[in-house]
MARMI-617945 format. One line per field, with one value per residue (C-alpha): x, y, z; chain; residue in three letters; residue number from 1. Coordinates in pm, whole numbers. Layout:
x c(X,...)
y c(Y,...)
z c(Z,...)
cadena c(A,...)
residuo c(ALA,...)
num c(NUM,...)
***
This chain:
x c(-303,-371,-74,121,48,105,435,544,399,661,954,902,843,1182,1381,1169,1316,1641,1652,1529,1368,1579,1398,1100,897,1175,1151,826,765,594,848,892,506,309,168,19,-290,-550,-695,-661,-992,-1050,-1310,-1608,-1692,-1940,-2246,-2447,-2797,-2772,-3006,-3189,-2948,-2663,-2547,-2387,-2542,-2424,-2558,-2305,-2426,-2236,-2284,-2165,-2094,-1843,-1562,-1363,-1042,-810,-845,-1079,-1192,-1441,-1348,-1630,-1574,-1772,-1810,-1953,-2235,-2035,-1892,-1505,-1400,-1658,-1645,-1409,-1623,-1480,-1584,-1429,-1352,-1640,-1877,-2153,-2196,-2397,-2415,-2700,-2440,-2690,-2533,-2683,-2458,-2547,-2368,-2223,-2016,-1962,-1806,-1505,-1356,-984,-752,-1127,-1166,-1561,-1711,-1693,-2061,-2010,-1652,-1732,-1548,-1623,-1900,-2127,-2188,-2475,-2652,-2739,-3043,-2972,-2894,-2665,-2690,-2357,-2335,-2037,-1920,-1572,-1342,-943,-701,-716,-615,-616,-829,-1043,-1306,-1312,-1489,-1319,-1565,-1398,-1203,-1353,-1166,-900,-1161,-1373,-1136,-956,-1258,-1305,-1457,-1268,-1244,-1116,-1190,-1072,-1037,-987,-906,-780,-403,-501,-609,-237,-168,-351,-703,-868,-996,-890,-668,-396,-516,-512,-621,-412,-521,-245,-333,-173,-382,-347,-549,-617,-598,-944,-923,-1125,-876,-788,-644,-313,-436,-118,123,264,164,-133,-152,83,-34,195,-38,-86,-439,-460,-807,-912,-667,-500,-224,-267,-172,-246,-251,-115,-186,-30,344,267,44,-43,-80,-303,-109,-288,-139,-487,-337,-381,-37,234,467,559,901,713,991,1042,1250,1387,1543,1323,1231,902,816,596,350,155,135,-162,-330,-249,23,379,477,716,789,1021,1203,1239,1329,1186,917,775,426,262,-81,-333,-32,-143,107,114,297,362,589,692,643,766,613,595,771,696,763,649,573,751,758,1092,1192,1279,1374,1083,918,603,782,965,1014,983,664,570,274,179,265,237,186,248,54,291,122,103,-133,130,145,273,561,516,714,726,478,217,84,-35,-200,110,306,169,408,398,335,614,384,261,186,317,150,334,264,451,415,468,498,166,-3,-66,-44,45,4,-307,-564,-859,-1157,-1523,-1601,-1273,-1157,-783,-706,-852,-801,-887,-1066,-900,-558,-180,20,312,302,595,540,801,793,937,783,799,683,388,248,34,-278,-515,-855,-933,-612,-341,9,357,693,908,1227,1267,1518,1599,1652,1494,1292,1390,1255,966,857,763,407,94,87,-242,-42,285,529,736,1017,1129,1319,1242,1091,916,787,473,341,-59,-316,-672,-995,-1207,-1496,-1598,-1777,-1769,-1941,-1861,-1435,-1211,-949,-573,-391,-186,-270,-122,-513,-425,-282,-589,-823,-614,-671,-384,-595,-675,-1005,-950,-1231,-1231,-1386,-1448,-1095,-1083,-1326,-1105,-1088,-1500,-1475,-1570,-1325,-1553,-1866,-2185,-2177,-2355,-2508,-2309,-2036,-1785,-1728,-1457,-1131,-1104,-785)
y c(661,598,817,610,299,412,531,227,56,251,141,-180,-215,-12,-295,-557,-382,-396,-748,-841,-1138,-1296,-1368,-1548,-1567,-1742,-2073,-2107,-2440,-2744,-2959,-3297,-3298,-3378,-3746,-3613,-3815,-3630,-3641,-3237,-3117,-3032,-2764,-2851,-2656,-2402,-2531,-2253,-2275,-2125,-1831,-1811,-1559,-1786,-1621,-1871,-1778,-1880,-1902,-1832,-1837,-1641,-1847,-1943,-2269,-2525,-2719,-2982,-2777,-2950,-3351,-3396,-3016,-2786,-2420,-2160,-2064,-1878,-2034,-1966,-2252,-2468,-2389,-2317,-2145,-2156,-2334,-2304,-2073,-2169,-1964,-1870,-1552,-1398,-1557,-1362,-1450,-1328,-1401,-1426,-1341,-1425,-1309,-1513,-1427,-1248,-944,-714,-827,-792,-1026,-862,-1040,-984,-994,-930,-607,-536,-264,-89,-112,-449,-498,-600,-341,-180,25,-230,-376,-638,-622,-963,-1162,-912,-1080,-903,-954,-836,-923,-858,-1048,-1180,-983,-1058,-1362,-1683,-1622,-1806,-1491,-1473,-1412,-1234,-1022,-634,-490,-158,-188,-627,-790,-951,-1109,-1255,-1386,-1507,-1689,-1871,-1648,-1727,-1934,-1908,-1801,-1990,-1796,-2017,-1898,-2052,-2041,-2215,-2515,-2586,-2676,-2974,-2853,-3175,-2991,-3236,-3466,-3303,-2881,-2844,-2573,-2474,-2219,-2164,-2008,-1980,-2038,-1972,-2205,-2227,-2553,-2641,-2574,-2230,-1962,-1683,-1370,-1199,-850,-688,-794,-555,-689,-886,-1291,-1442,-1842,-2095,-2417,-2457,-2519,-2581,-2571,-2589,-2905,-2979,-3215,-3316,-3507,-3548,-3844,-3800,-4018,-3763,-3702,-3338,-3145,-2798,-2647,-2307,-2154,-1877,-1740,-1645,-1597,-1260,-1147,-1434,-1504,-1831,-1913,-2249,-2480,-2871,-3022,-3236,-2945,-3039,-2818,-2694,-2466,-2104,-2067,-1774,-1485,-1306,-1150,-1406,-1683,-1603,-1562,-1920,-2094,-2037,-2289,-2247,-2402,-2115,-1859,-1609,-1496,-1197,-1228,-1207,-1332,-1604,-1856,-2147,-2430,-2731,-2994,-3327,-3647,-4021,-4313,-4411,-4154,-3882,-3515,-3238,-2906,-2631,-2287,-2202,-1895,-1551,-1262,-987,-1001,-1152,-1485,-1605,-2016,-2327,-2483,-2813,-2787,-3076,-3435,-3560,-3932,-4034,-4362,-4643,-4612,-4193,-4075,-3894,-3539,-3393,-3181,-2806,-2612,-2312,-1975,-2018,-1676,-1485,-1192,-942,-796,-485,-160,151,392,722,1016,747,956,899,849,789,661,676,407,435,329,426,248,564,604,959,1084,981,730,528,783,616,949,1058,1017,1026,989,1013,775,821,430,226,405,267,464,387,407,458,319,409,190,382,116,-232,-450,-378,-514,-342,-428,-240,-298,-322,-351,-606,-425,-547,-484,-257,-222,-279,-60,42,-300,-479,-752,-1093,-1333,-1464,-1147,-989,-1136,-1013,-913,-700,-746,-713,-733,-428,-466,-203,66,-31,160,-104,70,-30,9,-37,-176,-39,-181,24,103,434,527,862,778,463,411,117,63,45,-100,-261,-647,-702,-744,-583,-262,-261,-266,5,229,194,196,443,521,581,707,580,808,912,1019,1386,1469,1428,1807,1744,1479,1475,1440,1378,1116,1188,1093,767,720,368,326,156,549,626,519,637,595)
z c(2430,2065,1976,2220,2070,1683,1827,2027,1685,1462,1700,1702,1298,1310,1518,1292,959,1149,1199,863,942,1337,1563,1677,1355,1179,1355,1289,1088,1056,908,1054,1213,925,822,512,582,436,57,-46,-101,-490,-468,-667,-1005,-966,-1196,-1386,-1485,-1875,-1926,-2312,-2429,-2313,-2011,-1776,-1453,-1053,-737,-468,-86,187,524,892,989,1123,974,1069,968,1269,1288,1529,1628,1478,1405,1314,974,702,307,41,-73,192,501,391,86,-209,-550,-849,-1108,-1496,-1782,-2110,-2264,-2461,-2198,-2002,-1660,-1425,-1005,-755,-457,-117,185,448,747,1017,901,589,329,4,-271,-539,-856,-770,-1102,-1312,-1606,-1558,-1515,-1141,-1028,-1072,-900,-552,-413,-72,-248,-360,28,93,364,543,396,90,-248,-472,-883,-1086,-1484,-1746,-2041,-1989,-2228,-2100,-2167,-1952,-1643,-1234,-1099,-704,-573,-202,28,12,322,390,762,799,474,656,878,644,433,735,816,498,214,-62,-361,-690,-1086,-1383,-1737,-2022,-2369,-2699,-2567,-2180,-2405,-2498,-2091,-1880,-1852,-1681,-1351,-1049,-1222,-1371,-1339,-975,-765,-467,-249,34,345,693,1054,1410,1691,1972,2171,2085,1733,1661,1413,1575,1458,1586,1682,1728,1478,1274,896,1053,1117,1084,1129,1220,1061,716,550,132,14,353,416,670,644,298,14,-385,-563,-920,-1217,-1504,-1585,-1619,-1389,-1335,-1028,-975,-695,-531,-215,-36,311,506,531,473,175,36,-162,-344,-406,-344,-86,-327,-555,-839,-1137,-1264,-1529,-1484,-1706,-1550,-1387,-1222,-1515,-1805,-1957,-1999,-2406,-2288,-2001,-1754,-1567,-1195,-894,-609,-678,-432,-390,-154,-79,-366,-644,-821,-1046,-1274,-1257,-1482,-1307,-1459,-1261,-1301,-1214,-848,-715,-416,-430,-137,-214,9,110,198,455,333,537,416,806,629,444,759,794,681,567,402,186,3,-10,-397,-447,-813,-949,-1127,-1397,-1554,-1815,-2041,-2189,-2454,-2337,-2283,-2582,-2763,-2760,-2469,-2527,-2839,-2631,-2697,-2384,-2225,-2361,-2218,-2538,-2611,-2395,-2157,-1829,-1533,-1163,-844,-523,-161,75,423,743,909,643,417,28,-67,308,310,450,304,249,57,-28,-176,-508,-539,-880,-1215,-1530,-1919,-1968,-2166,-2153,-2076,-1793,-1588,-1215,-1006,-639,-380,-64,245,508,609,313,142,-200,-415,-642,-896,-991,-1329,-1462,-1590,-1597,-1699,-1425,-1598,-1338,-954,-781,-1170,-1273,-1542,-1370,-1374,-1662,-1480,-1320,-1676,-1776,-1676,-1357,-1125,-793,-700,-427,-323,13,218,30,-317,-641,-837,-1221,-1391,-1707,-1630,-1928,-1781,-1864,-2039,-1846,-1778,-1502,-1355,-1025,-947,-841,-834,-592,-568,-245,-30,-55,305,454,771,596,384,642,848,532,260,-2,-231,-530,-903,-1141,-1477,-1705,-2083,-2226,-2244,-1949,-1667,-1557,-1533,-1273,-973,-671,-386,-393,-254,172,236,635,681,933,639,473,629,789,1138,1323)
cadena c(A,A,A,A,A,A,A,A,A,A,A,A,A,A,A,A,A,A,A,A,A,A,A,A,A,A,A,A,A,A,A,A,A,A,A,A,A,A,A,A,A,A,A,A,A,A,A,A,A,A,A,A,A,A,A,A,A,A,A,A,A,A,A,A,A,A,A,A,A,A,A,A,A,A,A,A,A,A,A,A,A,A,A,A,A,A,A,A,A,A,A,A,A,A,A,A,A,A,A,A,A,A,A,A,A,A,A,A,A,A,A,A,A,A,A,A,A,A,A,A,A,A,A,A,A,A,A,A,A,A,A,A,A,A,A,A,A,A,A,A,A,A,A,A,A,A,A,A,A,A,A,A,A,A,A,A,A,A,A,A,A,A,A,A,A,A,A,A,A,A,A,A,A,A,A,A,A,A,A,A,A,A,A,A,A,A,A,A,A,A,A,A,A,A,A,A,A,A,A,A,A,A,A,A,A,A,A,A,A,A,A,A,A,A,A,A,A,A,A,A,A,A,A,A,A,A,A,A,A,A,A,A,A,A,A,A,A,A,A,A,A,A,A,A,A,A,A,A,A,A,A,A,A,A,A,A,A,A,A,A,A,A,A,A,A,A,A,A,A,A,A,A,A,A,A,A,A,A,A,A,A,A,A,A,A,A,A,A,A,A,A,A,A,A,A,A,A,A,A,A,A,A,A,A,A,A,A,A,A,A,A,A,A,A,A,A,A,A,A,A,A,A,A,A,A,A,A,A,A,A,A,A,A,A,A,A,A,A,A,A,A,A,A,A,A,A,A,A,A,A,A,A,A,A,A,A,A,A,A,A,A,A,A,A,A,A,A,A,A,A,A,A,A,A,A,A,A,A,A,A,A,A,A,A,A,A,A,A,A,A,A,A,A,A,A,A,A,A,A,A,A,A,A,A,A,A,A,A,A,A,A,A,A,A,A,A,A,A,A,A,A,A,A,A,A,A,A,A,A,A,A,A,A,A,A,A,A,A,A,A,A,A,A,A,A,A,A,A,A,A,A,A,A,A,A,A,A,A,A,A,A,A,A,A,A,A,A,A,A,A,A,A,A,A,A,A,A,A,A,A,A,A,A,A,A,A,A,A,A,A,A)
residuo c(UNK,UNK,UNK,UNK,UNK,UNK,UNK,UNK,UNK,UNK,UNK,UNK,UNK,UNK,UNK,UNK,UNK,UNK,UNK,UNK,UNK,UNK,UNK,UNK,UNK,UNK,UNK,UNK,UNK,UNK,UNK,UNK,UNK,UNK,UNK,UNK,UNK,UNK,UNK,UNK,UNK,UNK,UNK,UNK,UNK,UNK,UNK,UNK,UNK,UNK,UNK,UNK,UNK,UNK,UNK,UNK,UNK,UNK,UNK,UNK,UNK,UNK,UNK,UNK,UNK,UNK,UNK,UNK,UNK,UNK,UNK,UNK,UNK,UNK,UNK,UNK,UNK,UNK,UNK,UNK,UNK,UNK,UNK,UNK,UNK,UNK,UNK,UNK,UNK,UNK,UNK,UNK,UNK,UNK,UNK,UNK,UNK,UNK,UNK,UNK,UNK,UNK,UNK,UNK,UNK,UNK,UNK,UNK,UNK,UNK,UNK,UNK,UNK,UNK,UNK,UNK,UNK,UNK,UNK,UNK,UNK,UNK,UNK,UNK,UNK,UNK,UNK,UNK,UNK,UNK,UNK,UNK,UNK,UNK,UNK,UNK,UNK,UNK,UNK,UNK,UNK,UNK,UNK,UNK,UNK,UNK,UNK,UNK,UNK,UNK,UNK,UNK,UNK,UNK,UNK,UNK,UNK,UNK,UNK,UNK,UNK,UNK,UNK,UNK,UNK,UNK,UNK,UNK,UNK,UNK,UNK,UNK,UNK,UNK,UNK,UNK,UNK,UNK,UNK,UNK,UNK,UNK,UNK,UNK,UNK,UNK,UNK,UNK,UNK,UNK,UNK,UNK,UNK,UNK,UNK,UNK,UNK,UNK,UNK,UNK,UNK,UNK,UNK,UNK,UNK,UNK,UNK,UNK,UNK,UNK,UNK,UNK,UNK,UNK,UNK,UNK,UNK,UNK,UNK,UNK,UNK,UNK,UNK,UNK,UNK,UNK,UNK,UNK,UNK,UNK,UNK,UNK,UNK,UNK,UNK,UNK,UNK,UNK,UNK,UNK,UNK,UNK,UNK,UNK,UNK,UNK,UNK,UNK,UNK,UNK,UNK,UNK,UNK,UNK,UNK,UNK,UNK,UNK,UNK,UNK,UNK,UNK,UNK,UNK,UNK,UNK,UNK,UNK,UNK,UNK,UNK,UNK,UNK,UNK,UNK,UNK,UNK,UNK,UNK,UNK,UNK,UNK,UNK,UNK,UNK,UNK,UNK,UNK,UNK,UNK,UNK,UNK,UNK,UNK,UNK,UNK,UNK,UNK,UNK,UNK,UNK,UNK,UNK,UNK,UNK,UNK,UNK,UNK,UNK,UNK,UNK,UNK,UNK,UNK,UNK,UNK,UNK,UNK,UNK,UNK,UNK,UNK,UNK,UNK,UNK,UNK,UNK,UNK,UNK,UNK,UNK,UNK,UNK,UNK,UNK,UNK,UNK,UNK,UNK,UNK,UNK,UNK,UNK,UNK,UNK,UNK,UNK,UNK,UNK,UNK,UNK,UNK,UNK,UNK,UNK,UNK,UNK,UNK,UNK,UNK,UNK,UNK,UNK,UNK,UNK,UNK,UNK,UNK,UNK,UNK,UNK,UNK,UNK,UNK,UNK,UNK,UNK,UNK,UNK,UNK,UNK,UNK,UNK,UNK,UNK,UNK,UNK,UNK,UNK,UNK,UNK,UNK,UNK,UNK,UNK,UNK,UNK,UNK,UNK,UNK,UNK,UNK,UNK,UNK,UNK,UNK,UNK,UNK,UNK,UNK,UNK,UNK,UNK,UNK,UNK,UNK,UNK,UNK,UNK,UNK,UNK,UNK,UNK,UNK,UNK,UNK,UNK,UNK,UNK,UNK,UNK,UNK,UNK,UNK,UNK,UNK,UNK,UNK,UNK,UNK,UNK,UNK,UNK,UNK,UNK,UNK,UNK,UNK,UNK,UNK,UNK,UNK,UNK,UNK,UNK,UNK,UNK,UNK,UNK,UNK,UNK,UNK,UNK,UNK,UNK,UNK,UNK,UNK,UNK,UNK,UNK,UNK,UNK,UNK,UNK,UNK,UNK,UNK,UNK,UNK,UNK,UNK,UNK,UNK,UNK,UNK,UNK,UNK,UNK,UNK,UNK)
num c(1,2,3,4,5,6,7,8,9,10,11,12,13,14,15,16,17,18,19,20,21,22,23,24,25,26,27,28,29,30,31,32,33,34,35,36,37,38,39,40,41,42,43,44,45,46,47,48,49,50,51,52,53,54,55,56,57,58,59,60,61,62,63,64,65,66,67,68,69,70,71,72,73,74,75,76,77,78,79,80,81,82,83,84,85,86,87,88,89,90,91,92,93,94,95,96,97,98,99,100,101,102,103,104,105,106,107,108,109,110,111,112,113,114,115,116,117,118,119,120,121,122,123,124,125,126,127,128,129,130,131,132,133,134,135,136,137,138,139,140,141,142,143,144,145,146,147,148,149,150,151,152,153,154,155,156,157,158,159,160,161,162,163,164,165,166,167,168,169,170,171,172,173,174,175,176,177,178,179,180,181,182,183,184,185,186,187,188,189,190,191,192,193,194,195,196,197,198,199,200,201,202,203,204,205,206,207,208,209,210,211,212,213,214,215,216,217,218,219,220,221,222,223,224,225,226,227,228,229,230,231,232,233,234,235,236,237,238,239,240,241,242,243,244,245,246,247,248,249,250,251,252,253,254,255,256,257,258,259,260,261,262,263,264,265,266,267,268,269,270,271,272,273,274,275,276,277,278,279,280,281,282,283,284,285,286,287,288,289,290,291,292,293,294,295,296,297,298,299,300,301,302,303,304,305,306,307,308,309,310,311,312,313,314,315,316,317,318,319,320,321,322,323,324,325,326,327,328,329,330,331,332,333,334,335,336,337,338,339,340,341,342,343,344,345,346,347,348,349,350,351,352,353,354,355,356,357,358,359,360,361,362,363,364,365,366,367,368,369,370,371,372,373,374,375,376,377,378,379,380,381,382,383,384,385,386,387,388,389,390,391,392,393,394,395,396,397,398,399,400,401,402,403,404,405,406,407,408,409,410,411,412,413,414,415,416,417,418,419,420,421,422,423,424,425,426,427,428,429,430,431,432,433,434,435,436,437,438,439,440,441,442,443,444,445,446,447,448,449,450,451,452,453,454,455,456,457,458,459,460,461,462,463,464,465,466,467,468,469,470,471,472,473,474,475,476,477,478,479,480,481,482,483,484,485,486,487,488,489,490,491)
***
């Protein structure tokens, strides 16, 4: 019967391909229903007690609950120190932080430190699990340029459920060169974390258990909003975008044609700006914005319908309401970025990677105790991934790396800054050239996979070793077994 199903599966992801994008999921929308009569939720800032050597340090509280995510209904959710999402964590470059992560739900989780270079005992990854009523204690010093970076649960085979559910928030790196953007957290630096929801008629999320690339929601929530709205009182405000949904794309835009400028990518600032007036982001992708506002005036934020299978229809986001009076800014110009562009070096080796349909990388399926592929710490490669399937993205641990070509092609202007996640359709070659941390660890792996929660969980994910330079014929290629049901994939 299993066989049946993975085979019924395949045909209809075939026919889906086929269509590129008709069908149902295409008029989904929620234009023309929203009021925009809620205040958007501005996650708090996570507040450190400072240890004598100067280490920031942060208590962050896994937990159940129920939140008011619907007017008028309550959904059961998870948070983190609330009971949706978790606090904005800020630190600098050069700082040491350290977490007390307390998992007080009922079950296993764990807690990673997507778009983060640490070392990977202290990653989050689906090694370092914590058991309920367990507390958890990682500790690096921040060494990488300013960057929007997350923080989410990466529970080997339950990720898309508990970030689904509300475990989530996001991680602020500031640096010398962040400074030259708005930096006032709330007021004109503001944190959008996008995600997509199903409900039932009485309000609770559910999941869609049988869709292809996973769910697929047809409401909107940002920071846990529903409905929102932002009131504005600068004429220049950036906007964190971080697309923390399960599966769907957005196209941002505004549905007045407007301009903005990109600042960022995932992993750092862009050397300028680029002006834009659409930008597309998978799940995990982060982005920057700076958009100019005049007095008085109203703008919406949009995601606007693609035809990928996972960025299908039309969704408003966010009403912005702009005071008569604006707070001015001095206008964005010039360098943003001294950290210099990843380049791959002359004898840079190369890796590649096959993605498929049945959720595979190179043939092969999630294994804990298997280590796929080894890395010298602190080196530069370039990876070839070759999609064969429906759309997939792809992200690496532990690494910042710069798009060198797509299908060939060099990558358009704002697709070439820093970069730990990236999108890759059906039937396309996408080249990196891939900066790794340097870490070494020769027990402990990192992770590299498919973004798309549901094809994560279903095992398209694979586990690099970083070790010593020069030792890589020495390392091991199997880890020792460990008696816990998360080990291994089983289909």
């Amino acid at each position: 019967m299993k066989s049946y199903n993975r085979f019924f599966a395949l045909l209809m992801t075939l026919l889906i391909i086929s269509l590129a994008g008709c069908g149902k999921e295409e008029d989904v929308t929620n234009v023309g229903k929203l009021e925009f009569t809620q205040a958007l939720n501005i996650p708090p800032l996570a507040e450190p007690t400072i240890e004598a050597d100067g280490t920031k340090n942060f208590t962050l509280t896994m937990q159940a609950g129920t939140t008011e995510l619907l007017p008028g209904k309550m959904s059961d959710t998870f948070g983190i120190n609330g009971t949706y999402l978790g606090p904005t964590i800020r630190a600098s470059r050069g700082d040491k932080v350290s977490f007390n992560v307390v998992n007080n739900l009922e079950e296993t989780s764990t807690l990673h430190w997507h778009g983060m270079r640490l070392p990977a005992v202290m990653d989050g990854g689906p090694h370092q699990m914590i058991e309920a009523g367990e507390t958890w204690t990682p500790h690096w010093t921040i060494d990488q340029p300013s960057a929007t970076t997350w923080y989410h649960p990466h529970l080997h085979g339950k990720t898309a459920q508990h970030v689904y559910k509300g475990l989530a928030g996001m991680f602020i790196i500031e640096d010398e060169d962040s400074k030259k953007l708005p930096t006032s957290y709330g007021v004109d630096d503001i944190p959008l974390i996008i995600q997509d929801k199903l409900f039932t008629s009485d309000g609770q999320m559910k999941e869609d258990k049988e869709g292809i690339f996973g769910t697929l929601g047809d409401e909107i929530l940002v920071n846990g909003t529903y409905d929102p709205y932002l009131e504005v009182t600068s004429s220049q405000v950036r906007f964190r975008l971080l697309n923390g949904s399960n599966a769907r794309a957005y196209h941002f835009g505004f549905t007045d044609g407007r301009s903005f400028k990109l600042v960022a990518n995932d992993a750092g600032l862009l050397q300028e700006s680029v002006t834009m007036e659409r930008l597309m982001l998978s799940p995990g992708e982060r982005a920057e914005i700076v958009v100019d506002f005049k007095p008085g005036e109203e703008a919406i934020l949009h995601s606007f319908s693609g035809n990928n299978g996972i960025d299908n229809g039309e969704f408003d986001l966010l009403k912005i309401v702009v005071a008569s009076e604006l707070t001015e800014t001095i206008p964005i110009d010039g360098q943003l970025s001294t950290v210099p562009p990843i380049v791959a070096p002359k004898d840079a080796p190369v890796r590649q990677f096959k993605l498929t349909m049945e959720n595979k990388i190179n043939d092969k399926l999630m294994d804990m105790n298997r280590i796929d592929e080894i890395v010298p710490a602190g080196t530069t490669e370039i990876w070839e991934i070759n999609n064969f399937g429906w759309s997939h993205n792809f992200h690496i641990h532990n690494a910042a790396f710069r798009i060198l070509d797509i299908n060939d092609k060099e990558p358009s202007e704002y697709e070439r800054g820093r970069k730990d996640t990236v999108f890759i359709p059906n039937g396309s070659k996408v080249r990196l050239v891939v900066e790794f941390g340097n870490y070494p660890d020769p027990h402990v792996p990192y992770m590299y996979h498919c973004h798309l929660l549901r094809h994560e969980d279903e095992g398209m994910m694979g586990q690099f070793l970083l070790v010593e330079p020069g030792t890589e014929s020495q390392a091991q290629t199997t880890l020792p077994q460990k008696d816990n049901e998360h080990n291994t994939h089983h289909e």
